[in-house]
C-alpha positions as a Python dict, from the first residue, in 0.01 Angstrom:
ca = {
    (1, 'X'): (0, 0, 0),
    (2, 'X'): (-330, 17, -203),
    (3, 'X'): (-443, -302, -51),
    (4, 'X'): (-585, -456, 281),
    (5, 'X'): (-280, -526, 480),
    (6, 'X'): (-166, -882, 379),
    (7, 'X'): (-92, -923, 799),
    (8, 'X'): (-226, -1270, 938),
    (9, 'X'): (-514, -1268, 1121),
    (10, 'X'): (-381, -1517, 1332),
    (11, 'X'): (-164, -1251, 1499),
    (12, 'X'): (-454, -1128, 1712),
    (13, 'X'): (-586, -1431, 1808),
    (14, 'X'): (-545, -1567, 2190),
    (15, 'X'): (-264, -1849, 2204),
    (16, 'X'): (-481, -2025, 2435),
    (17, 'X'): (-784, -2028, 2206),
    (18, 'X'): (-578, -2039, 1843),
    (19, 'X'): (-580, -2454, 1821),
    (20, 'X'): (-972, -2452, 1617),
    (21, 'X'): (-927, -2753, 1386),
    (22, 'X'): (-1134, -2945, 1150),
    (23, 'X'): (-1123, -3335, 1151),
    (24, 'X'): (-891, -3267, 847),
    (25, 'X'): (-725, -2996, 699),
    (26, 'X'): (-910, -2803, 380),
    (27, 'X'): (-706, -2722, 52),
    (28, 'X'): (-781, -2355, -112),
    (29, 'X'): (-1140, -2378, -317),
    (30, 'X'): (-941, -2323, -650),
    (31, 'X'): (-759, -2638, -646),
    (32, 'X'): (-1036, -2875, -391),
    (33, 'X'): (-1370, -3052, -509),
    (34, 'X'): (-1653, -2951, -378),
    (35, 'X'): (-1778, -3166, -78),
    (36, 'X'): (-2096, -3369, -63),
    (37, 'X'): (-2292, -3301, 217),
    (38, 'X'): (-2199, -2990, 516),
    (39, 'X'): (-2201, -3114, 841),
    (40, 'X'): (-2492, -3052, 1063),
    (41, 'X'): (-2314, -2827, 1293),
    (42, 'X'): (-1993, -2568, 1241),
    (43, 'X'): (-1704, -2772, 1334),
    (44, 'X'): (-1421, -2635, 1554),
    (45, 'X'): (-1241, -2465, 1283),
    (46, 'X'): (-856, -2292, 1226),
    (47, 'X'): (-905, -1928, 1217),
    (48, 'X'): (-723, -1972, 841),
    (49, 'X'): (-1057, -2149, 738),
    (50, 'X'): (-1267, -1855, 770),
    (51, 'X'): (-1225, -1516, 659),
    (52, 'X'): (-1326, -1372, 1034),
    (53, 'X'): (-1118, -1262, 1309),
    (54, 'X'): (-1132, -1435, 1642),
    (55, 'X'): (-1119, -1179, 1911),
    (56, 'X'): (-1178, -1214, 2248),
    (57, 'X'): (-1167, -876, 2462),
    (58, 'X'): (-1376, -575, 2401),
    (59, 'X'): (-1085, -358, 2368),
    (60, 'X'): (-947, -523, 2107),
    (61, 'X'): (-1297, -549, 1901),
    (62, 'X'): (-1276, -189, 1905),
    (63, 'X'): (-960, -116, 1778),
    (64, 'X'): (-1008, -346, 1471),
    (65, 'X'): (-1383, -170, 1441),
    (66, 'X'): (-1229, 197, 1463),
    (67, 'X'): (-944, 139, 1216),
    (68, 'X'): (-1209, -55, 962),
    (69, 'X'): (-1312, 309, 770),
    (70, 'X'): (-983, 398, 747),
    (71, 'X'): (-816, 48, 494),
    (72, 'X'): (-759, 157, 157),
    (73, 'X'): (-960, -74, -10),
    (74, 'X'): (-1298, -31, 165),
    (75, 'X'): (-1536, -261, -58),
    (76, 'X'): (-1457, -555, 122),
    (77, 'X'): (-1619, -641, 441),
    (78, 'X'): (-1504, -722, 781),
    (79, 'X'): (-1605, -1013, 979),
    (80, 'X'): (-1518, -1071, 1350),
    (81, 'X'): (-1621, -1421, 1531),
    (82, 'X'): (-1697, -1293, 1910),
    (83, 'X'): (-1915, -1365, 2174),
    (84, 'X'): (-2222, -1184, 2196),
    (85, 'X'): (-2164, -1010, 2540),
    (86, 'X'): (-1860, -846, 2346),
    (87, 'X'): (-2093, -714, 2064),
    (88, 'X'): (-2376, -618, 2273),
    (89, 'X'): (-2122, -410, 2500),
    (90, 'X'): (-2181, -48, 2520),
    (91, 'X'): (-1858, 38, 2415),
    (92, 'X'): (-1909, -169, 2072),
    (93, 'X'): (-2269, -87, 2085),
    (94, 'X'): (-2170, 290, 2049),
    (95, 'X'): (-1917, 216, 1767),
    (96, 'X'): (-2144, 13, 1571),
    (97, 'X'): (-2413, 310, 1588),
    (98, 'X'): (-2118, 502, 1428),
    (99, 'X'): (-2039, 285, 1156),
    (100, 'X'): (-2438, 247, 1083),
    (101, 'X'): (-2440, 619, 1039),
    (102, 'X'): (-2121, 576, 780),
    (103, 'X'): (-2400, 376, 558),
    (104, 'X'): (-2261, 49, 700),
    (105, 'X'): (-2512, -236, 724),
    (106, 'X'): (-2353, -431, 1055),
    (107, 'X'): (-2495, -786, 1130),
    (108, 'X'): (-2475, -1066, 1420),
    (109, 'X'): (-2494, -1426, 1354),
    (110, 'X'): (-2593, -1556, 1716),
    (111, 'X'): (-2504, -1927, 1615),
    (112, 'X'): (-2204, -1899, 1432),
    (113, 'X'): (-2090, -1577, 1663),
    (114, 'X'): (-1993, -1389, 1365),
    (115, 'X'): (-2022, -978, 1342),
    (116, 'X'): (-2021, -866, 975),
    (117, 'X'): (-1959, -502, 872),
    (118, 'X'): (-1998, -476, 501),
    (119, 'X'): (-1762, -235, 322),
    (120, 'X'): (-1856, 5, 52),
    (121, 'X'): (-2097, -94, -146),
    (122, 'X'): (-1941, -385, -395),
    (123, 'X'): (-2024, -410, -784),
    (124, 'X'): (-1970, -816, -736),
    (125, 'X'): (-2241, -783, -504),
    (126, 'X'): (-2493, -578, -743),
    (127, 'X'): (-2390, -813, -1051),
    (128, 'X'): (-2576, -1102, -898),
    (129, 'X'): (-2912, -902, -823),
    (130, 'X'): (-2879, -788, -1191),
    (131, 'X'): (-2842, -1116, -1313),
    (132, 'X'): (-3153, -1259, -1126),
    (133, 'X'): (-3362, -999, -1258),
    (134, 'X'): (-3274, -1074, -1587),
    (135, 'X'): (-3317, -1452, -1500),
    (136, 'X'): (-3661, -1366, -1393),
    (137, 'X'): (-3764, -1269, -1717),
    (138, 'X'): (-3602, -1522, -1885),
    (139, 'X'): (-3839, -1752, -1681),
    (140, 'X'): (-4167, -1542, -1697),
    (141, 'X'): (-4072, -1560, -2057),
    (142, 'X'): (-3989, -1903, -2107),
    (143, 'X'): (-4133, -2133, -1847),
    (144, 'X'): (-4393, -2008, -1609),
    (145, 'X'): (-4761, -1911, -1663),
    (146, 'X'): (-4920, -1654, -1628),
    (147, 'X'): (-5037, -1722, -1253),
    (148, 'X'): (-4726, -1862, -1146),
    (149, 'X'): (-4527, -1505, -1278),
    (150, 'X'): (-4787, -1306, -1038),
    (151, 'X'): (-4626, -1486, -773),
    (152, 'X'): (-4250, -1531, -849),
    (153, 'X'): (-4049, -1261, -750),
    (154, 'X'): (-3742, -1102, -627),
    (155, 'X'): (-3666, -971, -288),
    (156, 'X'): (-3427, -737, -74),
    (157, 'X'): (-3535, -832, 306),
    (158, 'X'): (-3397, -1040, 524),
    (159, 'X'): (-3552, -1322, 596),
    (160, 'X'): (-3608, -1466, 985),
    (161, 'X'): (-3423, -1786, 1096),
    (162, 'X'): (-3432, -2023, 1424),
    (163, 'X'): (-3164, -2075, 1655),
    (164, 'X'): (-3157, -2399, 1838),
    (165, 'X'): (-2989, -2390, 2190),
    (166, 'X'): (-3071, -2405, 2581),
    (167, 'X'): (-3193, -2031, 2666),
    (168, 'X'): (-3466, -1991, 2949),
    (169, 'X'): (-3753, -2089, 2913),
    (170, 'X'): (-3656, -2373, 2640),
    (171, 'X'): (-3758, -2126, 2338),
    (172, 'X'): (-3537, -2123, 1994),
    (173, 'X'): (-3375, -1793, 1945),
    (174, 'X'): (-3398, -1604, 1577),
    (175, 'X'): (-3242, -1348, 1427),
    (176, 'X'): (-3280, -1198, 1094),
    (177, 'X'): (-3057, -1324, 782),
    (178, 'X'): (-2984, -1080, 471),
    (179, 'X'): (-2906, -1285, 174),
    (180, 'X'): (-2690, -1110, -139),
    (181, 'X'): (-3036, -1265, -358),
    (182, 'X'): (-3340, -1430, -299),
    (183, 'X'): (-3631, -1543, -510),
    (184, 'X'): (-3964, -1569, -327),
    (185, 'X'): (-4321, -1721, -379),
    (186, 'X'): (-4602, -1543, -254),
    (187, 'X'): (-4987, -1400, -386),
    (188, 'X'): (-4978, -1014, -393),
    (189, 'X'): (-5085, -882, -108),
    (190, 'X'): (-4966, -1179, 73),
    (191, 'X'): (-4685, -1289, 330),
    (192, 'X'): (-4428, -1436, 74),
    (193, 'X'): (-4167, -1707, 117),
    (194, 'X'): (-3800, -1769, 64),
    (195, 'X'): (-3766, -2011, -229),
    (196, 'X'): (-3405, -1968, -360),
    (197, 'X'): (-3048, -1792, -171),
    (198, 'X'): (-2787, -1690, -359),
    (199, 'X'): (-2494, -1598, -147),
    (200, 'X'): (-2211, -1454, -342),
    (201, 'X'): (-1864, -1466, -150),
    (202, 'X'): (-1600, -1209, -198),
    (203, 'X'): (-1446, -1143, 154),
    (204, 'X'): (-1564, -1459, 263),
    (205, 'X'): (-1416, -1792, 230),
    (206, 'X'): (-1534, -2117, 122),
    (207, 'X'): (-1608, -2256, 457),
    (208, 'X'): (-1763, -1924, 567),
    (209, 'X'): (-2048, -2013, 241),
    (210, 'X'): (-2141, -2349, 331),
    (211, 'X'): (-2190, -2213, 714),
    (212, 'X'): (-2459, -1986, 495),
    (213, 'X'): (-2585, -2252, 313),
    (214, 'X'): (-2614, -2463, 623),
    (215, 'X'): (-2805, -2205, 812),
    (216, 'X'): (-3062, -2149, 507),
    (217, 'X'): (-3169, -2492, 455),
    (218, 'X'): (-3131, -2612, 824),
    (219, 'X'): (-3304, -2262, 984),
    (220, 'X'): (-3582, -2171, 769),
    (221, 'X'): (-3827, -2399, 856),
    (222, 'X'): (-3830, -2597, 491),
    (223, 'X'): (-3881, -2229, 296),
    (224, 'X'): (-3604, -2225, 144),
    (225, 'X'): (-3512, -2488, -100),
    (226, 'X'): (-3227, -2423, -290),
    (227, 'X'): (-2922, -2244, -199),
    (228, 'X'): (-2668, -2101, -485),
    (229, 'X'): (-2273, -2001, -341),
    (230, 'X'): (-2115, -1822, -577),
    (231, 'X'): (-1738, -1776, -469),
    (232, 'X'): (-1532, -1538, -634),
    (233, 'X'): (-1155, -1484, -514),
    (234, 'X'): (-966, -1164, -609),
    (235, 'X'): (-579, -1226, -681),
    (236, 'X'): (-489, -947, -436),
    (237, 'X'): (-107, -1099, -419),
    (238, 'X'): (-42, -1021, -793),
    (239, 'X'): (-264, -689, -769),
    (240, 'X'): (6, -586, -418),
    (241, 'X'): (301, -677, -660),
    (242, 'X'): (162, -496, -963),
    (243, 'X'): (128, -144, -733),
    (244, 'X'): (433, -159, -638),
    (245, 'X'): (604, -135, -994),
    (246, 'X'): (736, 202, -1090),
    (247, 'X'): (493, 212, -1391),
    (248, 'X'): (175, 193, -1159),
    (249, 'X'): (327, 430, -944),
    (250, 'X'): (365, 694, -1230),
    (251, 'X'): (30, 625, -1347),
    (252, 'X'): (-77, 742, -991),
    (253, 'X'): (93, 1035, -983),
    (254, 'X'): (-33, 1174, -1291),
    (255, 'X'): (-387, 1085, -1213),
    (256, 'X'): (-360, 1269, -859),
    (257, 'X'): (-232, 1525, -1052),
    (258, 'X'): (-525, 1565, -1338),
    (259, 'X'): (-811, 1501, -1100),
    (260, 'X'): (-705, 1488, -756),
    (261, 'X'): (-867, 1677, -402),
    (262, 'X'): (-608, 1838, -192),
    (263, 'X'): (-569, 1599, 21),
    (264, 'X'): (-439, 1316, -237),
    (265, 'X'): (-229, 1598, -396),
    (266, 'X'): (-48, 1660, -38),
    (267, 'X'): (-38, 1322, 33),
    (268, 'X'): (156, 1199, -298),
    (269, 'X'): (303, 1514, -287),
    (270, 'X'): (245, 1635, -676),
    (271, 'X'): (180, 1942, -834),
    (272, 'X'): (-145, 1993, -914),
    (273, 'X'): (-200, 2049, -1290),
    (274, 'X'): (-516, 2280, -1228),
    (275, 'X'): (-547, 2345, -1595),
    (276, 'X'): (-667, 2009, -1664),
    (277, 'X'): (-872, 1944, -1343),
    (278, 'X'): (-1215, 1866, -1470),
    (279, 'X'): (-1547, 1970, -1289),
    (280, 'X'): (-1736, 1751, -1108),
    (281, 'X'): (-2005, 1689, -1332),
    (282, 'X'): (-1758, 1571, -1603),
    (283, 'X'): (-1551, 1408, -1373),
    (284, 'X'): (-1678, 1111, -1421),
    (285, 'X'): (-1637, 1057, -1805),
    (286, 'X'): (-1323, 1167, -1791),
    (287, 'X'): (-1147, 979, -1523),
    (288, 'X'): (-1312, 650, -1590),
    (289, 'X'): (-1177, 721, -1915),
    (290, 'X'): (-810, 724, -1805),
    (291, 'X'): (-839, 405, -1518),
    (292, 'X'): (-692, 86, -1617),
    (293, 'X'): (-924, -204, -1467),
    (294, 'X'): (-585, -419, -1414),
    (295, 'X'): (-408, -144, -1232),
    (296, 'X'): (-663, -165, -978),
    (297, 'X'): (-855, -508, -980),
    (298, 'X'): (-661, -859, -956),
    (299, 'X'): (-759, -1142, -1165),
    (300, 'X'): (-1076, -1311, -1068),
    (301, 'X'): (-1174, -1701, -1013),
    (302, 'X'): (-1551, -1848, -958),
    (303, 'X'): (-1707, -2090, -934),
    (304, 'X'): (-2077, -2189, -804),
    (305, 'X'): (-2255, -2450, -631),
    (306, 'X'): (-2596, -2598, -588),
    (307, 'X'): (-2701, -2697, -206),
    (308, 'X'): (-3053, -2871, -94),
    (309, 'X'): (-3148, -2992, 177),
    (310, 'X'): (-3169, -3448, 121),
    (311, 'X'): (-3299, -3655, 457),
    (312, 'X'): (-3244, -3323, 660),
    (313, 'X'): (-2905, -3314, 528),
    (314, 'X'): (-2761, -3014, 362),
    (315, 'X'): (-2604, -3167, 57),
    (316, 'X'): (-2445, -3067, -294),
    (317, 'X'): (-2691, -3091, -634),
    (318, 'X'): (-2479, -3169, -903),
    (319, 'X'): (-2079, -3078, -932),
    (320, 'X'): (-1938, -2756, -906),
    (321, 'X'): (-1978, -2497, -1209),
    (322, 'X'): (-1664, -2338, -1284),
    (323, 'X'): (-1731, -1962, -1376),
    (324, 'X'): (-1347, -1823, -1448),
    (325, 'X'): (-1197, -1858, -1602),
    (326, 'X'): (-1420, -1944, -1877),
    (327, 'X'): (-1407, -2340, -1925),
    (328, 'X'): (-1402, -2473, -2214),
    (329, 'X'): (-1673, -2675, -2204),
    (330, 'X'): (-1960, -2638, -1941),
    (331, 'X'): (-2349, -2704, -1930),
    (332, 'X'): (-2539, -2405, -1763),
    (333, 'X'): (-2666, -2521, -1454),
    (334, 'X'): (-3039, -2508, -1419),
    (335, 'X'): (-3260, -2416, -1139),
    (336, 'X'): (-3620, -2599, -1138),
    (337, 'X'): (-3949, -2563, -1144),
    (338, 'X'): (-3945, -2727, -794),
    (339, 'X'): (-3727, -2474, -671),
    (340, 'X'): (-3953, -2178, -749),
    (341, 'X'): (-4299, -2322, -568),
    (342, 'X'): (-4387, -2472, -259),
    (343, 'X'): (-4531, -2827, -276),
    (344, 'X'): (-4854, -2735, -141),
    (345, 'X'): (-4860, -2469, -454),
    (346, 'X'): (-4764, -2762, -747),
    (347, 'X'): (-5132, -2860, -835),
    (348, 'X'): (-5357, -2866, -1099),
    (349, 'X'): (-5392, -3077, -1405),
    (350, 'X'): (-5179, -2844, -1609),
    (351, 'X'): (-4880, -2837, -1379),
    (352, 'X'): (-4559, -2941, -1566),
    (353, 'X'): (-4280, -3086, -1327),
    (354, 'X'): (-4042, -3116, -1598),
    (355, 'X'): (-3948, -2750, -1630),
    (356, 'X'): (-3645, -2576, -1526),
    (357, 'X'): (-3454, -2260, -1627),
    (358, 'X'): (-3096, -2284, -1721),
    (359, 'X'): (-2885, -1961, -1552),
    (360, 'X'): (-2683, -1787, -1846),
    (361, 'X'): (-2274, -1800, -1743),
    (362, 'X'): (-2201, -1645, -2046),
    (363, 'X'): (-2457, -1318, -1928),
    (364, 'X'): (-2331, -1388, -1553),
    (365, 'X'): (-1918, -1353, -1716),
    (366, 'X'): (-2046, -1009, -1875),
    (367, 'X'): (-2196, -874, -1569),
    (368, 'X'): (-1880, -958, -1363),
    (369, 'X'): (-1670, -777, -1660),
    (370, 'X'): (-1867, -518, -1616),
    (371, 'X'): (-1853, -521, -1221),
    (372, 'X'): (-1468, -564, -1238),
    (373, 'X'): (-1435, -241, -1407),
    (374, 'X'): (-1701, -61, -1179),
    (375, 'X'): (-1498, -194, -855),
    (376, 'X'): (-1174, -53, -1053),
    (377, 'X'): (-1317, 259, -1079),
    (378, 'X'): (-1452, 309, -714),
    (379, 'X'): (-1068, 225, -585),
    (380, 'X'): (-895, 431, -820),
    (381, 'X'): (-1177, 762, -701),
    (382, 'X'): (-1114, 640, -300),
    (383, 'X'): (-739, 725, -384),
    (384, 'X'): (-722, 1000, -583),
    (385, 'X'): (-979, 1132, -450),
    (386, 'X'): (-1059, 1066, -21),
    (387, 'X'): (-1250, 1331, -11),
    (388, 'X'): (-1533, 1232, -150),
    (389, 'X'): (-1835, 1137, 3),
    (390, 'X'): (-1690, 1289, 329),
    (391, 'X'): (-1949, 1557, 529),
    (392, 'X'): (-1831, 1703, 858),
    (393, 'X'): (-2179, 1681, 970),
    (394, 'X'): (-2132, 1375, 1254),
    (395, 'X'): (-2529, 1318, 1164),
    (396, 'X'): (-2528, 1295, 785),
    (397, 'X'): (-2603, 949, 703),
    (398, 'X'): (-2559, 854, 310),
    (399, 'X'): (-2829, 788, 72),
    (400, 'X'): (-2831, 582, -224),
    (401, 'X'): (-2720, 867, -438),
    (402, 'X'): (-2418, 920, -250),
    (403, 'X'): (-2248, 557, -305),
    (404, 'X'): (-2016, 511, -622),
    (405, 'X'): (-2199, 354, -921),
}
């Protein structure tokens, strides 16, 4: 299998614990509208409504953590909902520090309970910070002055949120939030300010974004204004069929042949055609040449929402924006003038309320094209060739020119 196991995750989870249930069951995203408002707290939910696995002994946290690096498809991450004394353990402790060293970024959501490992790094991922920067200039271009475009920026960091429960002394807990993009508002030189969160979903489900969106408008003190979900779901049933055809299975063999490591060649068991083996530094070219995006990359759906925050109430802008497939008909949704600067910061005379800058679906398609074939490329290399990347050195941790572009 090329594919993360299609096993329930429901298999691990404790009999005792396994009845979580919403006040009503929730349809798949694909074929559900979009609700109006998120509660203001998680409800009790079925472990099938979110993408992470409940687990409730140490023990079995590290199995599922030690077995993570080794899945064949390694770009998508892995979230486990467990209680804090479980991740702060010194046996998961230790085996996080390992993973960090792998170029993992690992994560704990204190509210929600949630540990996050992310996998390789994921093209979907990079596509969105791509298409903010070229949103950016689209608005320095189009609608902002001068003043306002010294201000208006993009950031990386993660920003700090407030956790609300009983903990001695009576004091709100906080823990540090990394969003997939963010727009800020801040003077050079100057503490800046989350404006607008885009979180793009790819392992995570539908319910697992509107936790995020939740926590951004709810946690952040009134910063942030404007949260974007982006959910994009990989057809990884059709993808598991189409693998398993004879014709895929030929095309393997022949490209472990031409451009495989030893290990891939023992492992498929082919004879390596060593005439044709290109260098490394025309690897590249030459393999991304021969990989078929569908042989490695299931179909894709989107779609993306707009969440605010209305009487203290997290609540949907708008309707849903279908991304793919491409609708027929479908007005770019538009992010605001409102949503770029603070209150305090919309003064002056001059200051036009009116403005807003329309996101480009059409760009946003191309860059997830373009994505789809990176991501196709990365799984096709982690197979053919596993090698890669690896360094026996147990202290080597990757740098940015190591991952796959």
């Amino acid at each position: 299998m090329f594919l993360p196991s299609s096993q329930s995750k429901d298999s691990v989870a404790n009999p005792s614990d396994s009845d979580f249930s919403c006040q009503s069951s929730t349809p798949s995203p694909s074929s559900q509208m979009a609700p109006s408002a998120i509660p203001p707290r998680p409800c009790a939910r079925s472990s099938k409504s979110s993408a992470a696995i409940p687990v409730y002994r140490e023990s079995q946290a590290y199995d599922i953590l030690n077995t993570f690096p080794e899945r064949d498809i390694g770009d998508y991450d892995l979230l486990l909902k467990c209680p804090q004394e479980i991740q702060s353990s010194s046996l998961i402790a230790e085996t996080l520090k390992t993973l960090r060293a792998q170029g993992r970024r690992v994560t704990f959501d204190p509210e929600l309970e949630i540990l996050k490992v992310q996998g390789m790094p994921h093209p979907l991922h990079d596509a969105i910070c791509e298409f903010l920067y070229r949103s950016l200039v689209k608005a320095n271009r189009e609608i902002l002055s001068f003043a306002e475009t010294e201000c208006i920026s993009l950031a990386t960091k993660g920003v700090r949120l407030s956790k609300v429960l009983q903990s001695i002394g009576g004091k709100q807990q906080a823990w540090r939030k990394h969003p997939d993009g963010l727009i800020v508002y801040g003077q050079l030189g100057h503490r800046s300010h989350p404006r607008v969160v885009f979180e793009v979903g790819v392992s995570e489900k539908y319910l697992d974004l509107l936790d995020d969106a939740r926590q951004w408008l709810l946690r952040s003190h009134g910063r942030v204004g404007l949260v974007v979900i982006i959910k994009i779901t990989e057809d990884l049933e059709g993808l598991r069929a189409h693998q398993q055809s004879i014709t895929f299975k030929s095309t393997l063999q022949s490209l472990v042949s031409k451009y495989g490591d030893d290990t891939a060649v023992r492992s498929f068991d082919v004879q390596s055609d060593a005439a044709s083996r290109s260098t490394d530094t025309d690897f590249d070219e030459a393999f991304r040449a021969e990989v078929v995006t569908s042989d490695w990359v299931g179909s894709f759906a989107a779609f993306l929402e707009f969440w605010e925050l209305r009487e203290d109430r997290p609540c949907l802008r708008g309707s849903r924006v279908e991304i793919l497939p491409e609708p027929l008909n479908c007005e770019d949704p538009r992010i605001t003038i409102q949503d770029l600067i603070p209150p305090r910061h919309r003064c002056g005379p001059d200051f036009d309320s009116t403005r807003s800058l329309a996101l480009d679906m059409s760009a946003y398609r191309a860059l997830l094209a373009a994505a789809k074939d990176c991501t196709a490329f990365n799984r096709a290399v982690q197979k053919v060739r596993p090698d890669d990347g690896k360094n026996e050195d147990p202290d080597y941790v990757p740098s940015d020119e190591d991952q796959p572009v």
